[in-house]
C-alpha positions in Angstrom: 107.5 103.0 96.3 107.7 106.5 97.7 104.1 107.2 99.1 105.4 110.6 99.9 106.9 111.5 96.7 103.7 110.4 94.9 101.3 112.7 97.3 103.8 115.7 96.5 102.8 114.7 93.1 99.0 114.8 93.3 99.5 117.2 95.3 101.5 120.1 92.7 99.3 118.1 89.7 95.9 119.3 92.4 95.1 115.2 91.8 93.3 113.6 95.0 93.6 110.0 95.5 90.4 109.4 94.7 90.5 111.0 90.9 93.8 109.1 90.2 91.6 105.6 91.7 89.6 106.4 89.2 91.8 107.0 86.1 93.6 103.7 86.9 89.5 102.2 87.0 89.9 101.2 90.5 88.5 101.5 94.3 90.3 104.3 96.1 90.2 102.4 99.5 92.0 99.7 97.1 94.5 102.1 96.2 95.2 103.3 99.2 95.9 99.7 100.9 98.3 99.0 98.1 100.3 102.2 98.3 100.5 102.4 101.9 101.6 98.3 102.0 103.9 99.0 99.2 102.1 96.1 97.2 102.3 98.8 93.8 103.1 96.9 90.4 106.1 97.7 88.2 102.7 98.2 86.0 100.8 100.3 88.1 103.8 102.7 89.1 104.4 103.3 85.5 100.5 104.0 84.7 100.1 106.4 87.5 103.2 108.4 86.7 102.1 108.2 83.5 97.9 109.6 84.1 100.6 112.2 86.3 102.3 112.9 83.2 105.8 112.4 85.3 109.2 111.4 84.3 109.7 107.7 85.3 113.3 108.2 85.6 113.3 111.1 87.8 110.8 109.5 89.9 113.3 106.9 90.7 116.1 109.9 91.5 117.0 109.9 95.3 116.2 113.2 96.2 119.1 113.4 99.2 121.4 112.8 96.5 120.1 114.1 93.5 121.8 111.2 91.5 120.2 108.3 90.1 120.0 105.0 92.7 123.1 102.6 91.8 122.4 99.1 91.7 124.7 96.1 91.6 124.8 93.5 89.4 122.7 91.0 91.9 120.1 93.8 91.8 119.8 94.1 88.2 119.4 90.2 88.2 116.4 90.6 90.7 114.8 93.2 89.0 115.5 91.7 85.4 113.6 88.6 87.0 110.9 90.4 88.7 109.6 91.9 85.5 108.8 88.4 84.0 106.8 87.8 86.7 102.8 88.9 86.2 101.0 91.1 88.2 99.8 88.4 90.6 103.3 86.9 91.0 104.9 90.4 91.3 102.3 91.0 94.4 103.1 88.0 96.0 106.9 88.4 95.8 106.6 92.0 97.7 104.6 90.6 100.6 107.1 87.9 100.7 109.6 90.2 101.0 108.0 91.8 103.4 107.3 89.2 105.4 111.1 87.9 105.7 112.5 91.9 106.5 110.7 91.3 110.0 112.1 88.1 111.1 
């Protein structure tokens, strides 16, 4: 996730960090760890832009473009996957992933 599109967005919506912790009923230290590490739920992206009252789908535009992100059909199988996982297994996944982009 883009942290620095979603402080733009707090930002122009005069939001801090700690207001939106505590519409989504959690710590803002919490929050903060999981945004910075990336570790933010298919869920949890849709209920903030939601509590932001943003456009998921122009969220997701790539602003040097201006064009919605293409994805392949080996994407699409990831992501189609990914989103029968549960919160837990989704978390897990992303630090996974993580983990194997530094070796």
């Amino acid at each position: 996730m883009d942290w620095e599109k979603l402080k733009n967005l707090l930002k122009n919506r005069k939001m801090t960090q700690r207001q939106l912790a505590e519409r989504l009923g959690v710590n803002e230290k919490t929050l903060n760890r999981r945004l910075q590490d990336d570790l933010i739920t298919v869920t949890e992206l849709l209920e903030i832009l939601k509590i932001l009252d943003y456009p998921v789908g122009r969220f997701l535009v790539d602003y040097d473009s201006d064009k919605l992100v293409e994805v392949d059909a080996r994407e699409k199988e990831l992501l189609r996957l990914f989103r029968e996982f549960s919160e837990e297994q989704q978390v897990t996944v992303l630090r996974i992933v993580k983990e194997l982009k530094s070796f």
